[in-house]
BADODO-232475 format. One record per residue (C-alpha): residue number from 1; residue in three letters; x, y, z. Coordinates in Angstrom, 1 decimal. Example, Ala and Ser with C-alpha at 12.3 -4.5 7.8 and 13.67 -1.06 7.14 Angstrom:
BEGIN
1 | ALA | 12.3 | -4.5 | 7.8
2 | SER | 13.7 | -1.1 | 7.1
//
This chain:
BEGIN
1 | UNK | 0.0 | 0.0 | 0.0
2 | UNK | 1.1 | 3.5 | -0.5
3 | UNK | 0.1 | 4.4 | 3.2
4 | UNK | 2.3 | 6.9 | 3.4
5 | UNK | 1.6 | 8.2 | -0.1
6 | UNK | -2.2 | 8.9 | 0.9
7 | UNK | -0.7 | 10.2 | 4.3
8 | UNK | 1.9 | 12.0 | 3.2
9 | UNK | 0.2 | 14.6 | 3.1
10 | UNK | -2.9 | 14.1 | 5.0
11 | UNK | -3.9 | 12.4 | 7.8
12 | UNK | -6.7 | 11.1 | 7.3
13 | UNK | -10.1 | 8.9 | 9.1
14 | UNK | -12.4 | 6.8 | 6.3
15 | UNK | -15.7 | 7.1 | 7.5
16 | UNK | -16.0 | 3.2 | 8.0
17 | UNK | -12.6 | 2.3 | 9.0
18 | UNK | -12.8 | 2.4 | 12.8
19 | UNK | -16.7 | 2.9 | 13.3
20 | UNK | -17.0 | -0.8 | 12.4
21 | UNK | -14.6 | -2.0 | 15.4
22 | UNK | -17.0 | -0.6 | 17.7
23 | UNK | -18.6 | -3.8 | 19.6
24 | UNK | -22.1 | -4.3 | 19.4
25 | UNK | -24.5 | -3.6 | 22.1
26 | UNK | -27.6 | -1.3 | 23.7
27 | UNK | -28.2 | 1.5 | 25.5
28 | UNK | -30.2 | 4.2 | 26.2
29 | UNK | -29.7 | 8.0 | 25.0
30 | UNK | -30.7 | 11.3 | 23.8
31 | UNK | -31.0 | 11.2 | 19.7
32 | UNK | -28.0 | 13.2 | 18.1
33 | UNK | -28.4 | 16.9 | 17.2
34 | UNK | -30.5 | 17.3 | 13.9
35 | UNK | -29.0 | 18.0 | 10.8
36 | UNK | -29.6 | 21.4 | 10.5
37 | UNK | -26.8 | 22.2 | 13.7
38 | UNK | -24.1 | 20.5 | 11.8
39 | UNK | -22.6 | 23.6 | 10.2
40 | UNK | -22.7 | 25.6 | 14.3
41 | UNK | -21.2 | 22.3 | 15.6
42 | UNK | -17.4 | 22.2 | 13.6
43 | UNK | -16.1 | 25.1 | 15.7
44 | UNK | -18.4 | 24.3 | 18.7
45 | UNK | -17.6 | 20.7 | 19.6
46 | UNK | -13.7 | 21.2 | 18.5
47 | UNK | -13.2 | 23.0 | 21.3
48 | UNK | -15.0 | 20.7 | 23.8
49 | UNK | -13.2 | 17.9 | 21.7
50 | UNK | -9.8 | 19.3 | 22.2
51 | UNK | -10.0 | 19.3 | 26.0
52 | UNK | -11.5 | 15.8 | 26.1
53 | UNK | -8.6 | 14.9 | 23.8
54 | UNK | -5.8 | 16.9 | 25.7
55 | UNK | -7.3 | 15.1 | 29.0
56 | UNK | -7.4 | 11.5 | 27.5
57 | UNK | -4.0 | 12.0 | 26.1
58 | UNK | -2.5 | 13.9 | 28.9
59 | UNK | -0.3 | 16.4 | 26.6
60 | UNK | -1.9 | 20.1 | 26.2
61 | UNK | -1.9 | 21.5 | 22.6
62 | UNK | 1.1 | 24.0 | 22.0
63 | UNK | -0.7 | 26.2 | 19.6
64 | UNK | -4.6 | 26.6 | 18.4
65 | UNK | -5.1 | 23.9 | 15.6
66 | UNK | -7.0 | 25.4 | 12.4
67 | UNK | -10.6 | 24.0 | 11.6
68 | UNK | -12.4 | 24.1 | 8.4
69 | UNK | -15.7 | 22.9 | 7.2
70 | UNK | -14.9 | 22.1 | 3.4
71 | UNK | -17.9 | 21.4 | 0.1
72 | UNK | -16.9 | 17.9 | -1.4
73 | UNK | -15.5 | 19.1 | -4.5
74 | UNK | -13.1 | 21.5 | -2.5
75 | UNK | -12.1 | 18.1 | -0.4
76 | UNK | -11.3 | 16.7 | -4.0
77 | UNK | -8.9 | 18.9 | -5.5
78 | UNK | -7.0 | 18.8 | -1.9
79 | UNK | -6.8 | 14.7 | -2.3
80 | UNK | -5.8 | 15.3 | -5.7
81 | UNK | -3.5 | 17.8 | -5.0
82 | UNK | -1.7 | 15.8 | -1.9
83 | UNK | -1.6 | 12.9 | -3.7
84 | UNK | 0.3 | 14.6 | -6.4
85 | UNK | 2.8 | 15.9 | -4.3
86 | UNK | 3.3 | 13.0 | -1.9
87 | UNK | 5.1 | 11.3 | -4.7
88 | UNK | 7.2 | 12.5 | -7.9
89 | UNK | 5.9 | 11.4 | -11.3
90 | UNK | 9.1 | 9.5 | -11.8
91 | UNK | 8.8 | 7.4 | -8.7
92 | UNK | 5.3 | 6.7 | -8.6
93 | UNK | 5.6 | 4.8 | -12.3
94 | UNK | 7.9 | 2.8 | -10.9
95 | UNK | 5.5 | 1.9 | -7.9
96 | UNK | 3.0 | 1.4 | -10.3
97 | UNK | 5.1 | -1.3 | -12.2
98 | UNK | 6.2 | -2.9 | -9.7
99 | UNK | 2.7 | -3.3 | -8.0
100 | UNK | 1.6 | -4.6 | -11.6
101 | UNK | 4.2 | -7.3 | -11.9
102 | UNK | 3.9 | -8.6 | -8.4
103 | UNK | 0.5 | -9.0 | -8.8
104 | UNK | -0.7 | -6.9 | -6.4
105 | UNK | -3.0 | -4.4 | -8.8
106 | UNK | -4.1 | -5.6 | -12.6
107 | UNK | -2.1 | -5.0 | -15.6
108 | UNK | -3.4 | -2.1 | -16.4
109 | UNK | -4.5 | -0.7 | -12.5
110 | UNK | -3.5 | 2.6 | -12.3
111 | UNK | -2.5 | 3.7 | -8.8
112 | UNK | -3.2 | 7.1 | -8.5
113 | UNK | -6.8 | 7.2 | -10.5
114 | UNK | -7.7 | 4.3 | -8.2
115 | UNK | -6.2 | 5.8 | -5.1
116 | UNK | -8.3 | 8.9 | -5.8
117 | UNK | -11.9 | 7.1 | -6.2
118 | UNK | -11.3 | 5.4 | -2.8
119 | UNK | -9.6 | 8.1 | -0.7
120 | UNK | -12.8 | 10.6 | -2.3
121 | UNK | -15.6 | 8.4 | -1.9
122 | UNK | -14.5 | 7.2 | 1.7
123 | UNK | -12.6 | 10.5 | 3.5
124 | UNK | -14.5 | 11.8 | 6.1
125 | UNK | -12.3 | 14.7 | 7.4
126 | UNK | -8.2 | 15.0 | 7.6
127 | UNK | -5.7 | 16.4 | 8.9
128 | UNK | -2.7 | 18.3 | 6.9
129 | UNK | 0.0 | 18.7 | 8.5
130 | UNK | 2.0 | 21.2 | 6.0
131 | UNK | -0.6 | 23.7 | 7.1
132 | UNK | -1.5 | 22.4 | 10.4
133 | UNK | -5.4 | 22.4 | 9.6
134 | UNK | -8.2 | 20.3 | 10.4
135 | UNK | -10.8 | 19.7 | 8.1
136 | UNK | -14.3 | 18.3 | 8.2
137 | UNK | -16.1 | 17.1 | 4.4
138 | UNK | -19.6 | 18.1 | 4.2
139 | UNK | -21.0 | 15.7 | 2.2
140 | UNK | -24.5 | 15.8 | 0.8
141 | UNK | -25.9 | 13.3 | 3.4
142 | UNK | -24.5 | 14.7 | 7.3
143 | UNK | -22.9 | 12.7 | 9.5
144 | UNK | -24.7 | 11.9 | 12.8
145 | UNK | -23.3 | 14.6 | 15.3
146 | UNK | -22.3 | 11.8 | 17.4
147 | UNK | -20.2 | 11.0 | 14.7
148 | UNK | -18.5 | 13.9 | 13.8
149 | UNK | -17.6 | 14.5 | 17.5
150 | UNK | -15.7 | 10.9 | 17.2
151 | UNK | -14.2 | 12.1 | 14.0
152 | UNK | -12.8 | 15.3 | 15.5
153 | UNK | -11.3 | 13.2 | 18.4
154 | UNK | -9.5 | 11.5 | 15.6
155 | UNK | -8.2 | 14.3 | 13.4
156 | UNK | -7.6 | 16.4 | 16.8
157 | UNK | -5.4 | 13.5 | 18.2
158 | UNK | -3.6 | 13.6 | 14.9
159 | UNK | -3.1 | 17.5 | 15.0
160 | UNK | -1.9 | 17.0 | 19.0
161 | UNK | 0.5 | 14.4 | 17.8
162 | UNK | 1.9 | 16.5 | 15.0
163 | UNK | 2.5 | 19.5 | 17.8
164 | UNK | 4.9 | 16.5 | 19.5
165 | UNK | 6.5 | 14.1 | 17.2
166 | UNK | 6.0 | 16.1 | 13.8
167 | UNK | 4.0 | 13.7 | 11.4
168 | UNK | 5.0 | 15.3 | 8.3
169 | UNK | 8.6 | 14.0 | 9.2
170 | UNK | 7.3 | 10.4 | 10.4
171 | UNK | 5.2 | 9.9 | 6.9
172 | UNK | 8.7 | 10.7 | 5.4
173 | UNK | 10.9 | 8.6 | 8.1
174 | UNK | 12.5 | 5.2 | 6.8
175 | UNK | 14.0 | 4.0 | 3.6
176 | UNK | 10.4 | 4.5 | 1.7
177 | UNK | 9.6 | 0.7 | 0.7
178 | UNK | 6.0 | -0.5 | 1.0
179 | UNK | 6.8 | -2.3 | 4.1
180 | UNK | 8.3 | 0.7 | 6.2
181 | UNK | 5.4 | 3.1 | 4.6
182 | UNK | 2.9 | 0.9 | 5.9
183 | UNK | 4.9 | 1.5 | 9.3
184 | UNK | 4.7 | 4.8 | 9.6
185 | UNK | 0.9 | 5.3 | 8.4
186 | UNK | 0.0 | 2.7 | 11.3
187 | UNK | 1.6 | 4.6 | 14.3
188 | UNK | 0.0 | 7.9 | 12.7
189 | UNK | -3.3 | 6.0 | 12.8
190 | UNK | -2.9 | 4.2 | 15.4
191 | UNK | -2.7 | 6.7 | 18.1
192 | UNK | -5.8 | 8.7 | 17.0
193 | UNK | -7.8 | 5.2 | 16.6
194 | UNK | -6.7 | 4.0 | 20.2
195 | UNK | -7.4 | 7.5 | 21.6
196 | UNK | -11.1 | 7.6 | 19.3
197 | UNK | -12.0 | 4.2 | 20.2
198 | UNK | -11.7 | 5.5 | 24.2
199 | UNK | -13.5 | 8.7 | 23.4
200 | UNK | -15.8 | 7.0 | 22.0
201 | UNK | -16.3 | 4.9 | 24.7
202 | UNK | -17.0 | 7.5 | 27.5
203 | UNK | -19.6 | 9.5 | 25.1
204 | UNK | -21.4 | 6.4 | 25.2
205 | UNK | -21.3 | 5.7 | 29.3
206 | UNK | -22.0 | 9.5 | 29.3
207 | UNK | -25.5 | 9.2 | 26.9
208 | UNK | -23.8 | 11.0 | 24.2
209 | UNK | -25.0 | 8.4 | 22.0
210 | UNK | -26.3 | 4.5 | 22.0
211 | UNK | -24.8 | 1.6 | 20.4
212 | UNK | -27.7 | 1.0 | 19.1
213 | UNK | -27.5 | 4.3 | 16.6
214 | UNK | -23.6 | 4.1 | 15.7
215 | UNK | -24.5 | -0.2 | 14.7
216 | UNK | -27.1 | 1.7 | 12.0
217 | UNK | -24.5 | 4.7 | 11.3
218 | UNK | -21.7 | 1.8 | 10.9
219 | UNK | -24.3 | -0.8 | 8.8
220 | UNK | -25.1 | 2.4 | 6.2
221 | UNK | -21.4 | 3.1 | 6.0
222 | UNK | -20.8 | -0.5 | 5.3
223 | UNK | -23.1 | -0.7 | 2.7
224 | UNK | -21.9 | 2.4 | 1.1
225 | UNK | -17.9 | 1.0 | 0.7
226 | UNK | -19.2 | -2.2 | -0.8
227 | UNK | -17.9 | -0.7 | -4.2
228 | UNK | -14.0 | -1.2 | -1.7
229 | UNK | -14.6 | -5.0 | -1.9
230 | UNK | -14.2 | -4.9 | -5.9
231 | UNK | -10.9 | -3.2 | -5.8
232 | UNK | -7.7 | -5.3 | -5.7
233 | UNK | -6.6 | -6.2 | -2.4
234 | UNK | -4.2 | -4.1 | -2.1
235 | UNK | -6.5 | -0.6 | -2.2
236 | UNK | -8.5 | -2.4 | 1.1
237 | UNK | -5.5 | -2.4 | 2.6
238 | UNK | -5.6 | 0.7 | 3.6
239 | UNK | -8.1 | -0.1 | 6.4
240 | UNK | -5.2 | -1.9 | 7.9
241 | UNK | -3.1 | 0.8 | 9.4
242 | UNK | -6.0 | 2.0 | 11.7
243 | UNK | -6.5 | -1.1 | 13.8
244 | UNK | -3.2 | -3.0 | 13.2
245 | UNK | -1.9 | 0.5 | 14.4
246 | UNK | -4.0 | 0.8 | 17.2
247 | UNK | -3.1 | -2.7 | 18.4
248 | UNK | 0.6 | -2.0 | 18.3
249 | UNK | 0.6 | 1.0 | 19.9
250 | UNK | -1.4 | -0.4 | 22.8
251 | UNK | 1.1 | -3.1 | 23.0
252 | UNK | -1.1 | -6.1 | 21.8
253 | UNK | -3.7 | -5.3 | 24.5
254 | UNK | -6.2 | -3.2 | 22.5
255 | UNK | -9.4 | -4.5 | 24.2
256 | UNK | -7.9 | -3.8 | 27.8
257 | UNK | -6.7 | -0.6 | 26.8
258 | UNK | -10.8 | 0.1 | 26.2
259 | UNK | -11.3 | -0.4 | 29.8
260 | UNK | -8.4 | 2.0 | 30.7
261 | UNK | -9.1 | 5.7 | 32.1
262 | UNK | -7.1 | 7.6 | 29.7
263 | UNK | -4.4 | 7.3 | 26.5
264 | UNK | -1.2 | 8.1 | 28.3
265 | UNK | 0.0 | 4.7 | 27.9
266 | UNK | -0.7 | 5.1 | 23.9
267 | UNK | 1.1 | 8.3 | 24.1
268 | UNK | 4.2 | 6.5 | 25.9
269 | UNK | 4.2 | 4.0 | 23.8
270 | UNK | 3.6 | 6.5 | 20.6
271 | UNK | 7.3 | 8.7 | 21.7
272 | UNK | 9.4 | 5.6 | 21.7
273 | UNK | 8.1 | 4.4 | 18.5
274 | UNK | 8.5 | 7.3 | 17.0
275 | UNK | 12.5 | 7.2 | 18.0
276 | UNK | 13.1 | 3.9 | 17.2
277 | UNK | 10.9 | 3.2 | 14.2
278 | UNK | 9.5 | -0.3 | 13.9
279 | UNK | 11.5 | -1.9 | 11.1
280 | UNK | 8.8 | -3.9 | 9.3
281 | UNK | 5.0 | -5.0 | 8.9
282 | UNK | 5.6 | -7.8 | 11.0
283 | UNK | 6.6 | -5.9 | 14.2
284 | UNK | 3.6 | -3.8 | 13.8
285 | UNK | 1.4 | -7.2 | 13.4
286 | UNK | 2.5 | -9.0 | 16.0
287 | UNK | 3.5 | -6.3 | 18.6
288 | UNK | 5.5 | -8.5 | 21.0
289 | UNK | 8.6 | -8.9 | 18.5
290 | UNK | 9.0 | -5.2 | 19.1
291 | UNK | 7.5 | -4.6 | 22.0
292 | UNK | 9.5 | -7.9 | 23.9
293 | UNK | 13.4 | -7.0 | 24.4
294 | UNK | 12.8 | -11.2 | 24.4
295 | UNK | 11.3 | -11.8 | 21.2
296 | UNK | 12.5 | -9.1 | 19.1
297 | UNK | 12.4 | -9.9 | 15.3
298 | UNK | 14.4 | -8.3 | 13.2
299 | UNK | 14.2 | -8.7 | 9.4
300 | UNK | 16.3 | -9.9 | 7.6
301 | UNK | 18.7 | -7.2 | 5.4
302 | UNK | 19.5 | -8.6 | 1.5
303 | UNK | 22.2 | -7.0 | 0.2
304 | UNK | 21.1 | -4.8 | -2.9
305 | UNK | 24.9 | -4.9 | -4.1
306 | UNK | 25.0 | -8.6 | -4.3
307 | UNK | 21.7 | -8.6 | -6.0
308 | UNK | 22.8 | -6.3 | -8.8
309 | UNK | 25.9 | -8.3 | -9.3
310 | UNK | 23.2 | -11.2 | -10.1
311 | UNK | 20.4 | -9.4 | -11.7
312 | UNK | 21.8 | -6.6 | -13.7
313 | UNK | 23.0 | -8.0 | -16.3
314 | UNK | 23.5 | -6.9 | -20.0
315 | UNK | 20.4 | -5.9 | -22.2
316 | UNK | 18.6 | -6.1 | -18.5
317 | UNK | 18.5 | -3.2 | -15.6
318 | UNK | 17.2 | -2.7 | -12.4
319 | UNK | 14.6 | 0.2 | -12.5
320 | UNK | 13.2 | -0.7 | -8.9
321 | UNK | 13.6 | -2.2 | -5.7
322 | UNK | 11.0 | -2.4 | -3.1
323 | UNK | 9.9 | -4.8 | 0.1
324 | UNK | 6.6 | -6.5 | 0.6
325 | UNK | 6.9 | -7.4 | 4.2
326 | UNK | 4.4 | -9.7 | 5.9
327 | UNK | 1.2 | -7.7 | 5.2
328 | UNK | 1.4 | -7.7 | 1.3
329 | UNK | 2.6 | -10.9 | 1.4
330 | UNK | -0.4 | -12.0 | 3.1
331 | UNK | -2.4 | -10.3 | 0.4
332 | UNK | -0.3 | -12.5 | -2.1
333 | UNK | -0.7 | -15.9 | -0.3
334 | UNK | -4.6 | -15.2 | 0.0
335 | UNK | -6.6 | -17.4 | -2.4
336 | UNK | -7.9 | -15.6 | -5.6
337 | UNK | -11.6 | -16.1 | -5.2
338 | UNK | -11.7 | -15.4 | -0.9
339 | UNK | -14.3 | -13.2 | -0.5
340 | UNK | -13.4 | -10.3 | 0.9
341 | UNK | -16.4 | -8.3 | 4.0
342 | UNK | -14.5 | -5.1 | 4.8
343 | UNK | -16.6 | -5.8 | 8.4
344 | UNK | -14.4 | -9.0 | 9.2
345 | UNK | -11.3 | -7.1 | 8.7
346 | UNK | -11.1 | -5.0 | 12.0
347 | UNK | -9.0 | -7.0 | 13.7
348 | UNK | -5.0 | -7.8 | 13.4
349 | UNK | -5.8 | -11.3 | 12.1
350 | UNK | -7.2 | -10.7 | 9.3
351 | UNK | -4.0 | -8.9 | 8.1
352 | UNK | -1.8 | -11.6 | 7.8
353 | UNK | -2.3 | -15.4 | 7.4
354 | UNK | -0.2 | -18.9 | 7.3
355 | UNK | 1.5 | -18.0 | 4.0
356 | UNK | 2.7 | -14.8 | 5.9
357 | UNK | 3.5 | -15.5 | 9.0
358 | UNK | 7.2 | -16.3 | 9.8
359 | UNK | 8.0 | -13.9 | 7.2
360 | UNK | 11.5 | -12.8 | 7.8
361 | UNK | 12.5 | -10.6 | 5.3
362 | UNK | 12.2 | -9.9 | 1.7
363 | UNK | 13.1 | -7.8 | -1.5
364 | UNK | 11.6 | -7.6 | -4.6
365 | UNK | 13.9 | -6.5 | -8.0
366 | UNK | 12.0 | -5.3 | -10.9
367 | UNK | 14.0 | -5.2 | -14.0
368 | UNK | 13.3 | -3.8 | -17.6
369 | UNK | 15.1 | -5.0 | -20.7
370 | UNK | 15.1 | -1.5 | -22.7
371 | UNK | 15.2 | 2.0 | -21.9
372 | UNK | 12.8 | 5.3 | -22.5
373 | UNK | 9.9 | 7.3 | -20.9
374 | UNK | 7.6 | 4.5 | -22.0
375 | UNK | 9.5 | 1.8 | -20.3
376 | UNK | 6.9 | 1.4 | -17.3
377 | UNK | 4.0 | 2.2 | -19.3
378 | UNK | 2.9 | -1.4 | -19.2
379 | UNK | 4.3 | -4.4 | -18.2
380 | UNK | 5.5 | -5.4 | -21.5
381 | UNK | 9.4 | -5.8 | -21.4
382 | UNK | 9.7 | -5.8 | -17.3
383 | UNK | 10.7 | -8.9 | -15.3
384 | UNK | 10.3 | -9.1 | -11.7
385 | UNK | 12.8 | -11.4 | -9.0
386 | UNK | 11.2 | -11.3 | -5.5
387 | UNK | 13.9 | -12.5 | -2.6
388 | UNK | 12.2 | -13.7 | 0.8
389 | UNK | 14.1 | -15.1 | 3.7
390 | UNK | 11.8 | -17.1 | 6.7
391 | UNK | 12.6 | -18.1 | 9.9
392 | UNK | 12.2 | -21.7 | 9.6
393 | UNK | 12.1 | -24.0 | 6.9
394 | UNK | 8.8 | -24.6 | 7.8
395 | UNK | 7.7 | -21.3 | 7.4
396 | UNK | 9.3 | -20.9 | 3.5
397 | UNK | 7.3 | -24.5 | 2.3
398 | UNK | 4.2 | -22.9 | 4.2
399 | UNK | 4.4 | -19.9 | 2.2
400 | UNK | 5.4 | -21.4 | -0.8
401 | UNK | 2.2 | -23.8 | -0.7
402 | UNK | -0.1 | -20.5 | 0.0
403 | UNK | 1.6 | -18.7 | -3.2
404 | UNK | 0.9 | -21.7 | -5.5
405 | UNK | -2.8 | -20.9 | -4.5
406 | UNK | -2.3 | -17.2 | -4.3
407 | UNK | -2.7 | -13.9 | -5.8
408 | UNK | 0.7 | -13.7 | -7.4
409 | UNK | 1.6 | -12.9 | -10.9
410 | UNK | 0.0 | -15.6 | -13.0
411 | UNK | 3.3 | -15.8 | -14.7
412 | UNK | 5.2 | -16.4 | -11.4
413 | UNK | 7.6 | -19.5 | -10.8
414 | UNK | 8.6 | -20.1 | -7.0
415 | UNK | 11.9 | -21.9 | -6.2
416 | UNK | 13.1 | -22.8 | -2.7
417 | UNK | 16.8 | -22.0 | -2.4
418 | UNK | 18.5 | -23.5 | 0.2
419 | UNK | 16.7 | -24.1 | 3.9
420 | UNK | 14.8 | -21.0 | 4.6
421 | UNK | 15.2 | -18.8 | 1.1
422 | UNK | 12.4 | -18.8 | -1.8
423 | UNK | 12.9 | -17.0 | -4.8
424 | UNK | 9.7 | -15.8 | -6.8
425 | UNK | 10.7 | -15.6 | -10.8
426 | UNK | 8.0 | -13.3 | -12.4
427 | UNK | 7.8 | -13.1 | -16.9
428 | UNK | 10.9 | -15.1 | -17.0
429 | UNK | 11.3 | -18.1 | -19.1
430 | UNK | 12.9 | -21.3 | -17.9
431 | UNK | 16.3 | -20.9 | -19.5
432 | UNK | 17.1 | -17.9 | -18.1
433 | UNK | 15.3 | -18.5 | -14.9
434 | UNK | 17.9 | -22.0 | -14.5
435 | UNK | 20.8 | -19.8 | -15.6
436 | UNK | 20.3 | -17.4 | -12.8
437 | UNK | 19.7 | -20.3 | -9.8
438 | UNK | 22.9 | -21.4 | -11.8
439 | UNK | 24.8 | -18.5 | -10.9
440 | UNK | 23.1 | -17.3 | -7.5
441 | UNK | 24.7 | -21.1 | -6.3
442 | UNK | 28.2 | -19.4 | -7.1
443 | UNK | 27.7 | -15.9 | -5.9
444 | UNK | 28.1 | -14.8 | -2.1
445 | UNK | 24.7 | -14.1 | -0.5
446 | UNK | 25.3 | -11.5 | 2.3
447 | UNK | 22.2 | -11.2 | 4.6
448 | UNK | 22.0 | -9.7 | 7.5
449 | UNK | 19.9 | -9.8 | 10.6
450 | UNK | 20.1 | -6.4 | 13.5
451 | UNK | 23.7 | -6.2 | 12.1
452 | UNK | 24.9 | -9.6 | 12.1
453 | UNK | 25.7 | -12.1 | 9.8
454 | UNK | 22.2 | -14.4 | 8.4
455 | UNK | 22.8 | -17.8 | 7.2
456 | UNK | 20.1 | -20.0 | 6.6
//
């Protein structure tokens, strides 16, 4: 996913995203504001919601935060706008291929056109951090103000978080692969989730709202993203960061963290994340192998220099190199024809599977054999060599048996190498594809692991 290419820029809530993680139940309250206060309520309830948020989160805000109440087709141009600017033209064709010949988006999927329908049809309000403003869609059917009120706890958490561990230079931290992207975006949206999810909470034991009206809120927003569900995989995805994120943060423990008084331990937890960056999908997943000095995971480094030495050959280049890391992998190793309920993905399950798990590192090579603007137009001409280490033997046969059945490239050949290696050919034929395993067996294969030496 390009998590931090929609959040580059913005920070953002999808009006289903989170609302759906919201456990089921009744109560009693007073029905939400009519329709008709919505415009009074932005500048209204921001206030009341910033000193719920500063006293949940236990920081105070620095400086005032800018709110704005913005028509739909104003919301537009700013997605298209970010969007443009979150990635150069140059780098975002390569993306593009890349996702193409992995498999992960069609043929012909365009990521930006496609990133656009989703991010305008599902954006409820965001936050952008170049100009420190909040800003709230009014779209042509209101939000419940019960909902909004949730919504500005999100983008307000967001705008406090900004004030501490600047997101603009968190969305832009790492080495700017899928994997570490995907990283960032789920702190970001993380801490607002974990700190919505308990602000929502209290509004409910205070009669804010009932369960009963937010289960008919969340069943018409469901209803409305069916259109997600037809999208490749990879688009969904970007429901991910908020829950995985939340989890994370909360250290694996996001149901007791519901029962909990306040979001300092979220807040805690967001500072040192924030200075020592989780280093892949999987940490974020499966929070103990960060969070546990113990059972710290560490991927697993391949050496890009020994990789060219084997790949870049004559009449063949390297035009991209990218990492998957467990949760596209996942997305890879997941049958073709699994349905797919945007409800049943709001928890960290759902985000990975046995194909995935045990991931332990990975890098993907995508290779052209001419040169020119058009080169990454379409797939025609590029090759793809995807490199994934796993922690046991096990492990790599497990996720070799899930590709077989998987999403990948229907051109894609898998090949174990060795005890716990598995190399992914993608549009290349079976002479060259022996010539290269002929040569990997005779080429040094530094990897390395938190700095040391990895042999399999």
């Amino acid at each position: 996913m390009r998590q931090a290419g929609w959040g580059r820029g913005l920070v953002l809530l999808l009006s289903v995203c989170c609302l759906s993680a919201w456990p089921a139940g009744q109560a009693t309250t007073a029905a939400p504001p009519s329709a008709s206060t919505q415009g009074e309520l932005l500048l209204r309830l921001a206030d009341d919601v910033a000193r719920e948020v500063e006293q949940l989160r236990g920081w105070k805000f620095k400086r005032p935060v800018r709110k704005e109440r913005i028509p739909v087709a104003r919301a537009r141009q700013d997605i298209y706008r970010m969007l443009l600017a979150a990635d150069k033209p140059a780098h975002r064709a390569r993306v593009q291929a890349f996702l193409r010949v992995a498999g992960l988006i069609p043929p012909d999927g365009d990521l930006l056109s496609t990133s656009l329908t989703v991010l305008d049809q599902q954006v409820a309000g965001y936050y952008e951090p170049a100009t420190r403003t909040l800003r709230l869609i009014d779209r042509p059917n209101p939000m419940p103000a019960f909902v909004e009120r949730m919504i500005l706890s999100h983008e307000l958490t967001h705008a406090l978080d900004d004030q501490y561990i600047d997101l603009d230079g968190l969305m832009k931290s790492g080495n700017g692969t899928e994997d570490t992207e995907f990283v960032a975006t789920a702190i970001a949206e993380g801490s607002a989730t974990s700190l919505m999810l308990q602000h929502m909470f209290a509004a409910q034991k205070s009669g804010h709202f009932s369960l009963s009206d937010l289960s008919q809120y969340v069943t018409e927003e469901l209803e409305r993203a069916r259109t997600l569900e037809q999208l490749p995989r990879y688009f969904s995805a970007m429901f991910s960061s908020y829950v995985v994120g939340a989890a994370f943060l909360a250290k694996g423990e996001l149901a007791t963290l519901l029962t909990q008084a306040d979001n300092r331990a979220v807040g805690e937890a967001l500072l040192i994340a924030r200075r020592a960056l989780p280093r892949s999908s999987e940490q974020v997943l499966h929070a103990e192998k960060y969070w546990d000095a113990t059972r710290r995971d560490e991927p697993v480094i391949i050496n890009d220099k020994a990789m060219d030495l084997w790949l870049d050959l004559p009449g063949r280049h390297i035009v991209h190199r990218d990492t998957l890391g467990e949760l596209l992998t996942a997305i890879l190793t997941e049958p073709r024809d699994t349905p797919r309920d945007l409800a049943k993905l709001q928890s960290v399950g759902a985000w990975t599977n046995e194909g995935a798990a045990g991931w332990g590192g990975d890098r993907f090579y995508l290779m052209a054999n001419r040169t020119g603007p058009d080169v990454l137009r379409t797939t025609k001409g590029l090759q793809g060599v995807w490199v994934t280490a796993w922690d046991t033997p096990k492990d790599r046969d497990e996720f070799l048996a899930a590709l077989e059945k998987g999403s990948a490239a229907p051109n894609s050949v898998s090949v174990p190498v060795g005890r716990q290696l598995a190399v992914v050919f993608m549009a290349i034929d079976p002479r060259e594809r022996e010539s290269l395993l002929r040569r990997l067996a005779l080429l040094p294969f530094p990897m390395t692991r938190a700095g040391q030496a990895w042999k399999q």
